[in-house]
C-alpha positions in Angstrom: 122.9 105.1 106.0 119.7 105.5 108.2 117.8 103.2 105.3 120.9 100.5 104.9 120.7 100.2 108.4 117.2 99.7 108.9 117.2 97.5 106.2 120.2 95.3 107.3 118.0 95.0 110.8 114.8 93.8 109.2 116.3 91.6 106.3 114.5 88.7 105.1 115.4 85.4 104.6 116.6 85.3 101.3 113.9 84.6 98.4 114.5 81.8 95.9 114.5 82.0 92.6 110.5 80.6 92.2 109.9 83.1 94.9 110.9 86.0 92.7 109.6 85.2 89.7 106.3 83.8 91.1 105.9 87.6 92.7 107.5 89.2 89.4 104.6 87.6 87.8 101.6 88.1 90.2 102.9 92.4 90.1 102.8 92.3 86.3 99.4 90.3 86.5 97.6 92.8 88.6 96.5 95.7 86.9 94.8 92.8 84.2 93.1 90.9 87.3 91.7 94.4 88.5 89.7 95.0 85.0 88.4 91.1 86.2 87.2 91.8 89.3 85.8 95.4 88.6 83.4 92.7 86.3 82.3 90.9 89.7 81.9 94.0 92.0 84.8 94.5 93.2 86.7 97.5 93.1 90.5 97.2 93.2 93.4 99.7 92.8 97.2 99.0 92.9 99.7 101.8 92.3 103.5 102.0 92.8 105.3 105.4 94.2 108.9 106.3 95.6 109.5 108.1 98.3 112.5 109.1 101.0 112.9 106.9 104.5 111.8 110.4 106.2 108.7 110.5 104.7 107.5 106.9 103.9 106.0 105.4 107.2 103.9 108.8 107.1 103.0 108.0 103.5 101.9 104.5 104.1 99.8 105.5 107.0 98.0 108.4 105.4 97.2 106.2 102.2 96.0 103.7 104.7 93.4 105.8 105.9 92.7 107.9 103.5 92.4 106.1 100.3 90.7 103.5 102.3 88.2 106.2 103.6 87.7 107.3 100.2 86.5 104.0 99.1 84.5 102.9 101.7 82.5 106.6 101.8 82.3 105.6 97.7 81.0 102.2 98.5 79.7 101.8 102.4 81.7 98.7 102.7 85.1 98.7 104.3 88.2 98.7 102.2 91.2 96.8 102.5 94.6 98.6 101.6 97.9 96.6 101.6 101.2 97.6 101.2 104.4 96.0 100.4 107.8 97.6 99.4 108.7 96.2 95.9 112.5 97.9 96.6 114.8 99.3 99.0 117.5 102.0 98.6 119.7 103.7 100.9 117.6 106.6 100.2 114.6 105.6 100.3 112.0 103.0 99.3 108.9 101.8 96.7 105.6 101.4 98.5 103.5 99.3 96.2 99.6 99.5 97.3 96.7 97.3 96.6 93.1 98.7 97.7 90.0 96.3 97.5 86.3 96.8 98.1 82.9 95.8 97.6 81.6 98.2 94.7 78.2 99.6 94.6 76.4 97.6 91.5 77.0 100.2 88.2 79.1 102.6 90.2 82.2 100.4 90.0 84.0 103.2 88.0 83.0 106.4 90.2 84.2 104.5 93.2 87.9 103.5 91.4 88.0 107.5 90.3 87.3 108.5 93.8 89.5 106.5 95.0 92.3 107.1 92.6 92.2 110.6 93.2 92.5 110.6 96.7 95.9 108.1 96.0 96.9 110.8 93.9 96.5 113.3 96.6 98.5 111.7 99.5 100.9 110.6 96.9 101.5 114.5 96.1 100.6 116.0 99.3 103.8 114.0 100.9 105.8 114.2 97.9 106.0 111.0 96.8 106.4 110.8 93.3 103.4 109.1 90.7 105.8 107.9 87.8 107.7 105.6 90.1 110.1 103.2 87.8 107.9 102.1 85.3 105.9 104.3 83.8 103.1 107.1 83.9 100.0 106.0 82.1 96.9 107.3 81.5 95.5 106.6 84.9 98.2 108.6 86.5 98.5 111.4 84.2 96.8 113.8 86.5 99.4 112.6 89.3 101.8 113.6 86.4 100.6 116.9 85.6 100.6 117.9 89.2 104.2 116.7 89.9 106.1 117.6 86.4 108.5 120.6 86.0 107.0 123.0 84.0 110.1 123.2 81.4 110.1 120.0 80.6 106.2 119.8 79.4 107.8 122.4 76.0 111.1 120.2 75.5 109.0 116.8 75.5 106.6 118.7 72.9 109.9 119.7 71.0 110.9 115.8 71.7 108.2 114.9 70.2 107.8 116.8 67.4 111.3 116.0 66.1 111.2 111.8 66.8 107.1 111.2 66.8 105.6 114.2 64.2 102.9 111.9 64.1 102.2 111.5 67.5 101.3 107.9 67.0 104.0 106.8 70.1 101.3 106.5 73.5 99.0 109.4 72.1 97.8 111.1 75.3 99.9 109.5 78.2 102.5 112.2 78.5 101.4 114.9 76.5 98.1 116.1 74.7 
């Protein structure tokens, strides 16, 4: 009740129909317009998670600093790290981040790594969970690892061994 509440106190104005699609569009366009600007310098990550009411405002704050931190120690420029909250539950809600800075010319790719990792780390540290409602993928497979019951690594393998022998179905994004 704690999250309806807070929710019902800070509603919005509701969003129109362009509204929602025009941000529909601009989340599903990110991840492609980071690969972009990674080409000009700049380093950008963006990365959805889930987490409880109790522990969110702690979450945000702590990758705030500290992915920010990671990326301007990476880079000596300041970072910028935004968050919005994609949804809202009575339990709990979906911090969506973006984190943009000036990248060190040919280091582009250390930077983003050092940077993703240390995402990865507040993300697990205050158990907030990696897969989100989408998907894994490769780049947060290691999030995965970390945060994936151990008996259900054996029956995906048995999963997959009964509906993908091949292993042809997202080789290496779950799985090995």
């Amino acid at each position: 009740m704690k999250g309806v509440r807070r929710c019902l106190t800070h509603a919005p104005d509701p969003l129109t129909s362009h509204q929602i699609s025009h941000s529909r569009g601009n989340h599903l366009r990110m991840p492609y317009l980071r690969d972009g600007l990674a080409r000009t310098g700049t380093v950008v990550e963006t990365f959805e998670t889930a987490a409880t009411w109790d522990t969110t405002p702690a979450l945000i704050d702590a990758v705030r600093r500290e992915v920010g931190a990671a990326a301007s120690k990476g880079t000596g420029h300041p970072a910028t790290v935004n968050c919005r909250l994609t949804r809202v539950h009575p339990d709990g809600a979906a911090p969506y981040f973006t984190v943009a800075v000036a990248g060190r010319p040919g280091d582009e790719a250390e930077v983003w790594d050092e940077s993703k990792a240390a995402a990865t780390g507040v993300l697990h540290r205050h158990r907030a969970t990696i897969t989100h409602h989408l998907a894994v993928g490769r780049d947060h497979r290691p999030g995965y690892d970390l945060q994936r019951p151990e008996p259900f690594a054996p029956a995906l393998h048995a999963a997959q061994g009964a509906l993908d022998p091949r292993r042809i179905l997202n080789p290496g994004v779950l799985l090995d």
